[in-house]
C-alpha positions in Angstrom: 88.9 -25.3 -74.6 88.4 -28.1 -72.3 85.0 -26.8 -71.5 82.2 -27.7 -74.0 79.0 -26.1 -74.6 75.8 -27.2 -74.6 74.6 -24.7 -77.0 77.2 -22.2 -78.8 74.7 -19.3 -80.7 76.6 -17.1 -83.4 74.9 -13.3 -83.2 73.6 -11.9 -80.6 70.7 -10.0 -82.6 66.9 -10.5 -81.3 67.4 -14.7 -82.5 70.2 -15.2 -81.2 70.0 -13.8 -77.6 66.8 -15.1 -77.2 68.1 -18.4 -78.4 70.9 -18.0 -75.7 68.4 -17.1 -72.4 65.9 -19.9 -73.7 68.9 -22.6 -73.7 69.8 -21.1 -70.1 66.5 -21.5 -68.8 66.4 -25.0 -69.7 69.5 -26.0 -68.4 72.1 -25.6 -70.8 75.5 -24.4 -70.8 75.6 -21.4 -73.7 77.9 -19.2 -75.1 77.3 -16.3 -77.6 79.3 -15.1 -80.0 79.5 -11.4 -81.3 81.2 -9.4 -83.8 79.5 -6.1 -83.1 76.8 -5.4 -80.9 74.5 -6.9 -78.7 70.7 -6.7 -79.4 71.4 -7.1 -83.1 70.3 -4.6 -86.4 66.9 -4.7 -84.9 67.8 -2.7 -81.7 70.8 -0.6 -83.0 69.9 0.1 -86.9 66.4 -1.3 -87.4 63.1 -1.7 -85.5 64.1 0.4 -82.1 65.6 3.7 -83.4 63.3 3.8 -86.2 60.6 3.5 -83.7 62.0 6.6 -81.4 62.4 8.6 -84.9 59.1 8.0 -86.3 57.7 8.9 -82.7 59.2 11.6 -82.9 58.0 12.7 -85.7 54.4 11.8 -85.1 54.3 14.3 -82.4 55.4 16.9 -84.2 53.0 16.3 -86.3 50.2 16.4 -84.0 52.2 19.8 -83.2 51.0 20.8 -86.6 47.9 20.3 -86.5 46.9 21.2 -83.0 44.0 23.6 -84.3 42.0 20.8 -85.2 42.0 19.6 -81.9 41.3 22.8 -80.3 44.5 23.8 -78.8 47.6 26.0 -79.9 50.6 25.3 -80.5 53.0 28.4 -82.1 56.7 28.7 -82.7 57.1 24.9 -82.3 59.7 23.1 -84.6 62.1 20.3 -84.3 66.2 20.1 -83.7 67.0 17.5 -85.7 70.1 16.2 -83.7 67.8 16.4 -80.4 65.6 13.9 -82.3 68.9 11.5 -84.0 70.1 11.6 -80.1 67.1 10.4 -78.8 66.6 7.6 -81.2 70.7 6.7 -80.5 70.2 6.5 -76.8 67.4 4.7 -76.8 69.8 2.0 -79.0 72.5 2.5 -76.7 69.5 1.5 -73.7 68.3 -1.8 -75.5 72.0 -2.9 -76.4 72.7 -2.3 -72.5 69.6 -4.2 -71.6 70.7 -7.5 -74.0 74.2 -7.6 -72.2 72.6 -7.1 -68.6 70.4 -10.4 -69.9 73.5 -12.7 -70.9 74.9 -12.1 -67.5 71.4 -12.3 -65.6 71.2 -16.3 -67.4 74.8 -16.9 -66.9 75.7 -17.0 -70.8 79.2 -16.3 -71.9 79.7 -13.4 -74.5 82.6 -14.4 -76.8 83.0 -10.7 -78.8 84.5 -11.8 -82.6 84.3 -13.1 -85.7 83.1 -16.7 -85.5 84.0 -19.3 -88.3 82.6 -23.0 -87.7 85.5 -25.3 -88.8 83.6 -28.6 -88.0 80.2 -29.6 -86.6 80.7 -28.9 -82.9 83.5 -27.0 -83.4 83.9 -23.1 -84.1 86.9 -20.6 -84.1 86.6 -17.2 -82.8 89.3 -14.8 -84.3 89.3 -10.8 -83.9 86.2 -8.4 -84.9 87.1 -6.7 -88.3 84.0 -4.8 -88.0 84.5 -2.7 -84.8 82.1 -0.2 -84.0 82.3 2.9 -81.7 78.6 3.0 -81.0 76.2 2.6 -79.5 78.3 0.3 -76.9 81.6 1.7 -77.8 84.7 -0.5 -79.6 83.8 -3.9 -79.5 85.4 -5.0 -76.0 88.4 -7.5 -75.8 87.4 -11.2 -75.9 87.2 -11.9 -72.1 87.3 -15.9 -72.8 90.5 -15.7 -75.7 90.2 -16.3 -79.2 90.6 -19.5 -80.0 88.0 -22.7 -80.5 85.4 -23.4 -78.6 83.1 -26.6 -78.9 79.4 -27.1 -78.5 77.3 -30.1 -78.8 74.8 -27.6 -80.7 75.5 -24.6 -82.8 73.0 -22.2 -83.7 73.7 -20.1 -86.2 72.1 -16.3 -86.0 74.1 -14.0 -88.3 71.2 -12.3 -89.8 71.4 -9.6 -93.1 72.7 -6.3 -94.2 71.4 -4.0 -96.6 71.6 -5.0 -100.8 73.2 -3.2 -102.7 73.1 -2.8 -106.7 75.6 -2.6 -108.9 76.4 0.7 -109.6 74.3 2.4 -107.1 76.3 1.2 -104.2 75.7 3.3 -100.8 78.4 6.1 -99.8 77.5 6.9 -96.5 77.4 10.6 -97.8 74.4 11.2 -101.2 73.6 7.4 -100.8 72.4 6.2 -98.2 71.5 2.9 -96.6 69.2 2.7 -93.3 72.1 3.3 -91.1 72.8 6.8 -92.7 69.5 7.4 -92.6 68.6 7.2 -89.0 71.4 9.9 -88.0 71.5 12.5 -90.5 73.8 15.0 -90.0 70.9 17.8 -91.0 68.0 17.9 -92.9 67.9 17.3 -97.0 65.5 19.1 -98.6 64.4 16.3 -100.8 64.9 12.9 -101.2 64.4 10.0 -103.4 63.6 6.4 -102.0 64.3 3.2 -104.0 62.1 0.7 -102.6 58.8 0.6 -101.0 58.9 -2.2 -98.4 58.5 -1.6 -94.7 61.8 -0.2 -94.6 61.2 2.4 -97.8 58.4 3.6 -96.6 58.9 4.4 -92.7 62.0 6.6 -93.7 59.5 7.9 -96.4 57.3 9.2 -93.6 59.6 10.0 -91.4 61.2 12.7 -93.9 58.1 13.6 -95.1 56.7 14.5 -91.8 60.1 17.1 -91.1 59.3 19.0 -94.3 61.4 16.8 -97.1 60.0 16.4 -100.5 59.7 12.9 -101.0 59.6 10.3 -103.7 59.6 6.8 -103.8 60.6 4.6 -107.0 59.1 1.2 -106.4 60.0 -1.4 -109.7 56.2 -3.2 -108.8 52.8 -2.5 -109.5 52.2 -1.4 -105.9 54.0 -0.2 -102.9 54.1 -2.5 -99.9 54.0 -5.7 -102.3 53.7 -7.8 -99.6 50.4 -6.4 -98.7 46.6 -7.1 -100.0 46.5 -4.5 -102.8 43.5 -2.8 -101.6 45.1 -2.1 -98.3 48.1 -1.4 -100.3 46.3 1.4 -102.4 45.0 3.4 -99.3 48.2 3.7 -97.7 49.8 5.3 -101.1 46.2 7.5 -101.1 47.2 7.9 -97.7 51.0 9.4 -97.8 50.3 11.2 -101.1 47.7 13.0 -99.4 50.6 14.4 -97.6 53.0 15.0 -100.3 54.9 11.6 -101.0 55.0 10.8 -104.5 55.1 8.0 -105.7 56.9 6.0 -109.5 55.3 2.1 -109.4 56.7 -0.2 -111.8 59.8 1.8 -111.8 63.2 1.3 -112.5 66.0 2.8 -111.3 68.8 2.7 -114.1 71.5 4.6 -113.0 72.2 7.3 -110.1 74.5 10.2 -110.9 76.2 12.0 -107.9 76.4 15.7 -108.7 77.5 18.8 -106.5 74.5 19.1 -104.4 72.4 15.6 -104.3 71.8 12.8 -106.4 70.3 12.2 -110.3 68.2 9.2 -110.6 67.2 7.9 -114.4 64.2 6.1 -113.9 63.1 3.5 -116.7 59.1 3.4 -116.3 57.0 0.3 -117.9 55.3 2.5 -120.8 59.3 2.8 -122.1 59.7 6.6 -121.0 62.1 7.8 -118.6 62.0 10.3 -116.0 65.3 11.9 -114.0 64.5 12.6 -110.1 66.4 15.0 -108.6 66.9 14.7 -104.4 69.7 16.2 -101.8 69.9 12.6 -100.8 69.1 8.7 -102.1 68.0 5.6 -100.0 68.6 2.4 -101.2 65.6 0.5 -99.8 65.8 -2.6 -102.1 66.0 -5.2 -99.2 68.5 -7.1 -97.4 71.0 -10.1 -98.0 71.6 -12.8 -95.3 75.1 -12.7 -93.4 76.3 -16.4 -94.6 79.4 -15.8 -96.5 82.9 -16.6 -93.9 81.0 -18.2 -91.6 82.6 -21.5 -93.0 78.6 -23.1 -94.4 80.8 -24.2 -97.6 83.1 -25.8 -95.8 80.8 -28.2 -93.3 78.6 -28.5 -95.8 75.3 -26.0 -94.9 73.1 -26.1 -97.7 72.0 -22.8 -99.0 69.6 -21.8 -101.9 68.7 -17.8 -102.5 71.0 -16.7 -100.4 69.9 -18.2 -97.0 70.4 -21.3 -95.1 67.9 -24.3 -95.7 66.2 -25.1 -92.8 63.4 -27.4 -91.3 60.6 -26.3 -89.3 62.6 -26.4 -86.2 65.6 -24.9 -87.2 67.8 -27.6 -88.5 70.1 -27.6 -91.5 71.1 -30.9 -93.3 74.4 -30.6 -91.1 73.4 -32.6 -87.8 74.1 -30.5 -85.1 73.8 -27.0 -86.5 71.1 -25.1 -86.6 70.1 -21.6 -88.1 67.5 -19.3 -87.1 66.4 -15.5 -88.1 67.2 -13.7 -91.3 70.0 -16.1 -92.3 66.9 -18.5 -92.7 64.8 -16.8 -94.7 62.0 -14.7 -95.4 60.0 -13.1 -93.5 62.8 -11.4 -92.4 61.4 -10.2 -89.0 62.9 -9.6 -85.5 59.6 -11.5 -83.8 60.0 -14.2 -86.1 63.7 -14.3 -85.5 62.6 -14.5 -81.6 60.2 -16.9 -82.1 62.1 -19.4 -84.0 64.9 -19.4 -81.5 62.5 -20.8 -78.9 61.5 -23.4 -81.1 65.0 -24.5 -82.0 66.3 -24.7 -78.6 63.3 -26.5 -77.1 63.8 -29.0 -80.0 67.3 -29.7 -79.0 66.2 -29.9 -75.6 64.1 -33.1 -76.6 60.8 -30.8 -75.9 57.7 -31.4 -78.1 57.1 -28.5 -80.0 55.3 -27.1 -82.7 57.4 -25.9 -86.1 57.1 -22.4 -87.6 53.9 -21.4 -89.6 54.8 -18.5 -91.4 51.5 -17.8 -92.4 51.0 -16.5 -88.8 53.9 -14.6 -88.7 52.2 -10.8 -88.8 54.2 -7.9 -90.6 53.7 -3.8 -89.1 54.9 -1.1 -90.9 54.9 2.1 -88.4 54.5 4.9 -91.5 51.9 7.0 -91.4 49.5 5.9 -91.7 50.6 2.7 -90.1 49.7 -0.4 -92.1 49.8 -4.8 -90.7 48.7 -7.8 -91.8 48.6 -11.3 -91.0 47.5 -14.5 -93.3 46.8 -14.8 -96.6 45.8 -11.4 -98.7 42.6 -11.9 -101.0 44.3 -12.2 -103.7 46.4 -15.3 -102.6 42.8 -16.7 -101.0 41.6 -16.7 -104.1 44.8 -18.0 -105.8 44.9 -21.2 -103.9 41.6 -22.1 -104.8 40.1 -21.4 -101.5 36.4 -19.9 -101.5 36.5 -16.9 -99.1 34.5 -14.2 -97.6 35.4 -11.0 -97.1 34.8 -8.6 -94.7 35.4 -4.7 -94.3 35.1 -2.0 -92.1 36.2 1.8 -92.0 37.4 3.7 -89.1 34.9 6.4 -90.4 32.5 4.0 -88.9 34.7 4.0 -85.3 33.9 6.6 -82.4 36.8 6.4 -81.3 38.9 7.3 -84.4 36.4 9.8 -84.9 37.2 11.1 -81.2 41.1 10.7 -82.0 40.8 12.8 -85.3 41.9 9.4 -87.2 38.8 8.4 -89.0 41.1 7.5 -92.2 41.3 3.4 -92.2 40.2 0.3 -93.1 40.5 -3.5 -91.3 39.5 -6.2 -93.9 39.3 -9.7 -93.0 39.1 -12.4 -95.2 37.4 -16.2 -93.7 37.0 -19.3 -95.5 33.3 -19.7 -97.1 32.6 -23.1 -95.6 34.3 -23.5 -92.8 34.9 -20.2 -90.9 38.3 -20.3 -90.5 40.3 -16.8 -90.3 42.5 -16.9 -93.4 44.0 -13.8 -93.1 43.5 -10.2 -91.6 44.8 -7.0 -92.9 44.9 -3.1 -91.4 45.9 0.1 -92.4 45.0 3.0 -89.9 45.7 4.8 -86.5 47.1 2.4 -84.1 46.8 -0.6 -86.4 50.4 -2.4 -85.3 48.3 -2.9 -82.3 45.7 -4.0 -83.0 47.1 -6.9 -85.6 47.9 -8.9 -82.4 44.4 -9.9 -81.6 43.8 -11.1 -85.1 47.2 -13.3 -84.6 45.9 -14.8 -81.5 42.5 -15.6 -83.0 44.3 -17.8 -86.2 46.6 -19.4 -83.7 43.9 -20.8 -81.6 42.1 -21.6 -84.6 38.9 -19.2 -84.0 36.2 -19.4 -86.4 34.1 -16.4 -87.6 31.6 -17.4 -84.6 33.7 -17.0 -81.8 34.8 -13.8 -83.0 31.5 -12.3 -83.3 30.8 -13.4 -79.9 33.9 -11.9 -78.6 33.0 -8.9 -76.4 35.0 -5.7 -77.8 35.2 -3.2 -75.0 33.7 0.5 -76.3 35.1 3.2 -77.5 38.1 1.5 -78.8 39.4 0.9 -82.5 39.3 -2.6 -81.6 35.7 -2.6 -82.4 36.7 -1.8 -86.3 37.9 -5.6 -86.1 34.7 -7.2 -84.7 32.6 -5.0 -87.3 35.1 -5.8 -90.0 34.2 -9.6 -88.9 30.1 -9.1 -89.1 30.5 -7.4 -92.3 31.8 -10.5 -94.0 28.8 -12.3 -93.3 26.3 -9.7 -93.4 26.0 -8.5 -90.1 27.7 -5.1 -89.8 26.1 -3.0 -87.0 27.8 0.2 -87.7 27.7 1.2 -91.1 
């Protein structure tokens, strides 16, 4: 094309679009480029839906229990499409919402498959993944296939669900997250392999419409990204309502049989157990999208899987750029978001700061919900760092008292000698709010001092993280 860009972004998932309105804003001239839908996993298959689900869910769940709170609630139950329809519409309204975006900021969408053939210089060919929702078929390339050049390409292509060998997903007894968030009815049981973030929502979600659930896990402890003692009153948590749970669990082999699924599971004492479920998730985490994009052939490094990057973004290619899950762990839709505004502003010649991914918080909305953000204890004390620790229950709250939520815990861990917030951890009512405040604290470098002479407004759980804060140096007011 005669016209060159100024910034060409391949994916058009919560990195990439972000990416494309940021280069807008500062001037640039920006194309996207999409094979499938705009707003990304995050918005059609991931974080969005699963949110309207798992909302869903909670209320009815309330519903349940309405007794306790001195009300009544009879004949109640759920209609499981009404529930899948609401979580696809609300998809369907965020992928709307991303395109109305690209034309607010002027940015051209380029729908296909996107190779890059030389630095500055990628091909755009037809989608062989089309879709028919939550936007419909992918639309027809309003620009033309063909190449397109850019002084700068970003590239955005994020991950898809693993898959083992030999238990590969088949959209009808095995199932990855996107069977799992529109079920065609309701299985009566159903095993999970894997307890990440991803494992465990759709473990609660089930749970929470009557499915008996278990989870195989192949590590000591469900959530393994999470300090273990947080980690152990979640599982205390969701077996209290009926999840059960295999640690340090393999699963062998999966048999498809009339009705549901056989799992063998290999457990570490050498015996093995066979779990029995209508349905199977395969929850083992995700692979980044960096095959046919043409990396080999330009020369991208990759090691693990993803794309090597720098703090800002840039691969050893000059010119090109990767942000997201393509990148690298943690693979998270704010980190995604928050990388892309890095990246551009470096290519804009802005001074900015690089990623620290030890302030990149995780949430997992289960119930209860569970988030985190720093280092867990057990790393504190790994790198040699001498640490105080601080804890508070929500038994101790009024206001999870008052909400019926007094199950819950915020720990915070601080360095001995200087103060510093080394890393803050939740599980509890509400907690995926709450997080943020901890986040803001470690990013403007707030010792244990300020905090304690932060002003937490009352009744709110918010105070569990100012007592959790006193505790660790002796001070606790409430318990």
């Amino acid at each position: 094309m005669a016209d060159q860009y100024d910034l060409l972004v391949i994916g058009a998932g919560p990195g990439g679009y972000v990416a494309a309105i940021r280069g807008a804003q500062l001037g640039m001239k920006v194309g996207i480029v999409e094979r499938e839908h705009m707003a990304g996993i995050c918005s059609n298959w991931g974080c969005i839906p699963t949110k309207a689900l798992l909302r869903s869910a909670e209320i009815y769940g309330h519903m349940s229990h309405a007794k306790d709170y001195g009300l009544t609630a009879e004949k109640f139950g759920f209609d499981l499409d009404g529930v899948v329809k609401r979580s696809r519409a609300i998809a369907a309204q965020m992928n709307n919402g991303v395109q109305f975006l690209m034309k607010k900021n002027k940015i051209d969408i380029i729908w296909g498959e996107a190779v890059i053939t030389a630095p500055g210089e990628v091909k755009v060919g037809p989608s062989k993944k089309p879709v028919v929702e939550p936007q419909g078929p992918v639309p027809k390339n309003p620009l033309g296939e063909g190449t397109y050049k850019a002084r700068n390409i970003i590239v955005a292509t994020g991950a898809r669900p693993r898959v083992l060998p030999g238990i590969e997903p088949d959209g009808d007894k095995i199932w990855t997250y996107f069977e799992a968030l529109k079920p065609a009815s309701m299985p009566k049981s159903l095993v999970v392999m894997g307890s990440g973030a991803i494992g465990i929502e759709f473990a609660s979600f089930y749970r929470s419409l009557g499915a008996e659930v278990t989870v195989i896990e192949l590590l000591p402890q469900i959530l393994p990204v999470e300090d273990a003692e947080i980690s152990a009153l979640a599982r205390k948590r969701l077996e209290k309502r009926g999840i059960k749970f295999l640690t340090e669990a393999k699963v062998a082999k999966v048999d498809k049989t009339g009705d549901g699924v056989v799992a063998h599971v290999e457990l570490k004492d050498g015996s093995k157990q066979e779990i029995r479920g209508d349905k199977l998730i395969s929850a083992v985490g995700v692979q980044c999208n960096i095959e046919g994009i043409g990396l080999e052939a330009v020369g991208v490094k990759t090691e693990r899987g993803a794309i090597v990057i720098d703090e800002y973004g840039a691969t050893n290619v000059k010119g090109i750029w990767a942000i997201g899950d393509v990148a690298g762990p943690p693979m998270l839709a704010h980190k995604a978001e928050h990388e892309a505004v890095i990246t551009v502003e470096k290519i804009a010649g802005l001074n900015v700061h690089g990623l620290d991914r030890r302030k990149v918080p995780g949430c997992t909305y289960c119930e209860p919900q569970v988030a985190s953000v720093g280092l867990t204890e057990a790393k504190a004390k790994e790198l040699g760092r001498e640490i105080k620790v601080g804890r508070f229950p929500f038994v101790g709250n009024g206001k999870a008292i008052a909400l019926g939520e007094p199950d819950g815990l915020v720990k915070t861990i601080f360095d001995a000698k200087t103060g510093e917030l080394l890393g803050a951890h939740m599980v509890g009512a509400e907690v995926t709010e709450l997080i943020q405040g901890f986040v803001v604290a470690m990013n403007l470098e707030t010792t244990e001092e300020e905090l304690m002479h932060t002003i937490f407004p009352h009744p709110t759980l918010s105070e569990t993280m100012k007592e959790s804060v006193l505790d660790a140096y002796g001070r606790a007011l409430n318990i």
